[in-house]
C-alpha positions as CSV (number, residue, x, y, z in Angstrom):
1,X,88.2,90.7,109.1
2,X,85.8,90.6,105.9
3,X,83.3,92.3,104.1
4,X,79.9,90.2,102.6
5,X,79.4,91.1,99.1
6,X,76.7,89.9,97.2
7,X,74.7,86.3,96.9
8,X,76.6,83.2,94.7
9,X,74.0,81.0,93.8
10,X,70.6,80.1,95.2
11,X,72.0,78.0,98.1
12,X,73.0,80.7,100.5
13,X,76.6,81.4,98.9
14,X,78.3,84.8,99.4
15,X,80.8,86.6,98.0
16,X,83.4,87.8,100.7
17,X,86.5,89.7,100.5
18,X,88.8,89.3,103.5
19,X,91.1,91.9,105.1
20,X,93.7,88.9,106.2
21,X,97.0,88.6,104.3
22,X,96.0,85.0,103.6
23,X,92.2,85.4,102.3
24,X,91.1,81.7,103.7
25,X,92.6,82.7,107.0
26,X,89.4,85.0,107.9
27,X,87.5,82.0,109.2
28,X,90.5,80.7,111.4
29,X,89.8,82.2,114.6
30,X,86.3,81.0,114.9
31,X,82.9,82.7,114.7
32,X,82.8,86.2,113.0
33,X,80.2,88.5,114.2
34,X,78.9,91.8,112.7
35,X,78.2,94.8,114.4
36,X,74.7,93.8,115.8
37,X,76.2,90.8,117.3
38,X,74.8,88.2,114.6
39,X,76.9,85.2,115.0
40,X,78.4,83.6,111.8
41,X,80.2,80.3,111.5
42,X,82.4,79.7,108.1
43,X,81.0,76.3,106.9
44,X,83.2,76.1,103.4
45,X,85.4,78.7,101.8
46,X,86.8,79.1,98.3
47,X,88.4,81.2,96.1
48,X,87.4,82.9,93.1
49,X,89.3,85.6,91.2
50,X,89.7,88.3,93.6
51,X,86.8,87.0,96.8
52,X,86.0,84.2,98.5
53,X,83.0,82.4,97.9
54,X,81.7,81.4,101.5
55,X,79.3,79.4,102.8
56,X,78.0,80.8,106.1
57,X,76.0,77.7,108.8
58,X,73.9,80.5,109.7
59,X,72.2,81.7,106.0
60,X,70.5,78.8,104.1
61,X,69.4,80.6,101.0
62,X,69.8,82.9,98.1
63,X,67.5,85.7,99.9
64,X,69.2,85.8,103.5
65,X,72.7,86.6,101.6
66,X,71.3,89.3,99.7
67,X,70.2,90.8,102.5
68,X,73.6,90.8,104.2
69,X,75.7,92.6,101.2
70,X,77.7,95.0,102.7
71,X,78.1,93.5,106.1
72,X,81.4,93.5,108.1
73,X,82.3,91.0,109.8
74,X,84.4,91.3,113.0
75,X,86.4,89.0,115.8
76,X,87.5,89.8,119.2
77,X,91.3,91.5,119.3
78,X,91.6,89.0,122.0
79,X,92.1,85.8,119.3
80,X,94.1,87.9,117.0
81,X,97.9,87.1,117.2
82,X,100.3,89.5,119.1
83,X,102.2,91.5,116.9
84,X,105.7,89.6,116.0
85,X,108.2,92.8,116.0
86,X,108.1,96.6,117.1
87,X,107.1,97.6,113.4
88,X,103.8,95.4,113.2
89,X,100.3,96.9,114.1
90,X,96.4,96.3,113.9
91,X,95.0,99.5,112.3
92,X,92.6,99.2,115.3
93,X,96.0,99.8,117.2
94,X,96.0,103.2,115.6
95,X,92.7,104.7,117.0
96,X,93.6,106.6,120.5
97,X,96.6,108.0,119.2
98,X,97.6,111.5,119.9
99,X,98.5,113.2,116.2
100,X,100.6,115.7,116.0
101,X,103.0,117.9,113.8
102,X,107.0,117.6,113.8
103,X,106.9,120.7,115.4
104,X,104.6,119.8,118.4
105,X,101.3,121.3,117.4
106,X,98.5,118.8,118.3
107,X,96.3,118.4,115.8
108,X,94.0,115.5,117.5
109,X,93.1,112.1,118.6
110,X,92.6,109.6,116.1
111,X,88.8,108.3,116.8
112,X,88.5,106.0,113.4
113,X,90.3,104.2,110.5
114,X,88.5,103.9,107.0
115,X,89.2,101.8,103.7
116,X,86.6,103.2,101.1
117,X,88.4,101.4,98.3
118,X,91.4,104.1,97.7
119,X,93.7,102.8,101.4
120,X,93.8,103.5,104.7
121,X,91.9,107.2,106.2
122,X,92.9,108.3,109.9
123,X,89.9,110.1,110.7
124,X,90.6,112.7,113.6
125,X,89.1,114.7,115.9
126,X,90.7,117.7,116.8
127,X,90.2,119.6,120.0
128,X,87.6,121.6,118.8
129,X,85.8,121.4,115.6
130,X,84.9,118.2,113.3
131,X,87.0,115.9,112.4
132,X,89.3,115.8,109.5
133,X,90.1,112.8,107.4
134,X,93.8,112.3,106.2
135,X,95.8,109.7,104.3
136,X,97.4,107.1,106.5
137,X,100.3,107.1,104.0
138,X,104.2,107.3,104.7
139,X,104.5,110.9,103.0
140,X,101.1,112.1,105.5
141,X,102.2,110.1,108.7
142,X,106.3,109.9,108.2
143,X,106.2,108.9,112.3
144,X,104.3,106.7,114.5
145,X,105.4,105.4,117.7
146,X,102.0,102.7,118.8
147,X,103.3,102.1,122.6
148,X,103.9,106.1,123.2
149,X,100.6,106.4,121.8
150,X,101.9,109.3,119.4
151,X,101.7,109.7,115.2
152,X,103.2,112.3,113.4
153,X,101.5,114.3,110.6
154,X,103.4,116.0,107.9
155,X,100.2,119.0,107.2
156,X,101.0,119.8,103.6
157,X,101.0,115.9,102.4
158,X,97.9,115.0,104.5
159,X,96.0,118.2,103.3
160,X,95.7,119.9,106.3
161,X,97.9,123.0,105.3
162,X,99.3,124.7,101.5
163,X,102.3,123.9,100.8
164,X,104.6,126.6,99.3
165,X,103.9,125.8,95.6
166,X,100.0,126.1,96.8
167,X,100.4,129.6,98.7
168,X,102.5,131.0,95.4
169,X,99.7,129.9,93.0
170,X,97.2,131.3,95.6
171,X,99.2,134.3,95.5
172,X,99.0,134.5,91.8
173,X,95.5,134.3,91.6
174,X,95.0,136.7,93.9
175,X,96.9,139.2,91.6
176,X,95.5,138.2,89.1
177,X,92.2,139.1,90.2
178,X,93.1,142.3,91.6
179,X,94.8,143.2,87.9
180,X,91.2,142.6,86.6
181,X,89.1,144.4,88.9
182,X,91.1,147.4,89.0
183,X,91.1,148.7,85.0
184,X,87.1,148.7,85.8
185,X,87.3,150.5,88.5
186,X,89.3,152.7,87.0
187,X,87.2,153.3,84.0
188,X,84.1,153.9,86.5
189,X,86.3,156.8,88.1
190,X,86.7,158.5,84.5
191,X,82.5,158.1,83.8
């Protein structure tokens, strides 16, 4: 739902930016929690520029909301609206999904979903190996289908695979480097 950012003043304050398409609407469906289970109850919210300032019942001073910067804060799904048409998701709704290409290769199960700044990351895991970390963009995943549990994943626009234009100036360099090497190997055969 929201992210702590640094300490507002000496009274407790914090900085907060929220996930929610209204930014006050965070603290509407009641206590927020972080992932150690610390409870934390939104006594006053306001904006400023581009966070909220936020004043939590639970952290009465300057000190206890430094020590909270960088802390997410979470609800249950189970107070989070349903979804109002076929087209609407939770990104949470994305993890569990099968990815795959257009052709039917599976590629993996989506285990995660980052936001390091930059948008959304699908992180997957594929059958074997580690996992892989691709754009959840329209040109990377031009399919998804949440109730059949499926995503599709173009290879070349999430990074997974060189395009053509990449294999031809792979190709290049290749030859490239051959045409180097070879006059001095040649000159080494005339010594």
């Amino acid at each position: 739902m929201a992210v702590i950012g640094g300490a507002h003043g000496i009274r407790g304050e914090c900085r907060v930016r929220s996930f929610t398409e209204e930014p006050e609407a965070f603290s509407a469906y009641g206590p927020l929690f972080d992932a150690k289970g610390n409870r934390y109850t939104v006594k006053a919210a306001r904006p400023q520029k581009n966070v909220l300032l936020v004043r939590f019942e639970e952290v009465g001073d300057r000190n206890h909301a430094e020590r909270l910067n960088g802390t997410e804060l979470f609800v249950d799904r189970a107070v989070l609206p349903e979804t109002e048409d076929d087209e609407e998701f939770y990104l949470e709704d994305l993890v569990g999904l099968v990815a795959s290409t257009a052709a039917g290769e599976t590629i993996g199960e989506v285990v995660a979903v980052h936001n390091f700044g930059a948008g959304d990351i699908l992180e997957i895991a594929p059958p074997e190996g580690a996992t892989v970390m691709i754009p959840f963009s329209e040109a990377a995943v031009p399919a998804l289908d949440v109730e059949a549990g499926v995503l599709t994943v173009d290879p070349v626009a999430a990074g997974l695979a060189a395009g053509e234009d990449e294999e031809d100036v792979e190709d290049e360099r290749r030859s490239v480097e051959a045409a180097r090497v070879a006059p001095s190997q040649d000159r080494n055969e005339e010594e």
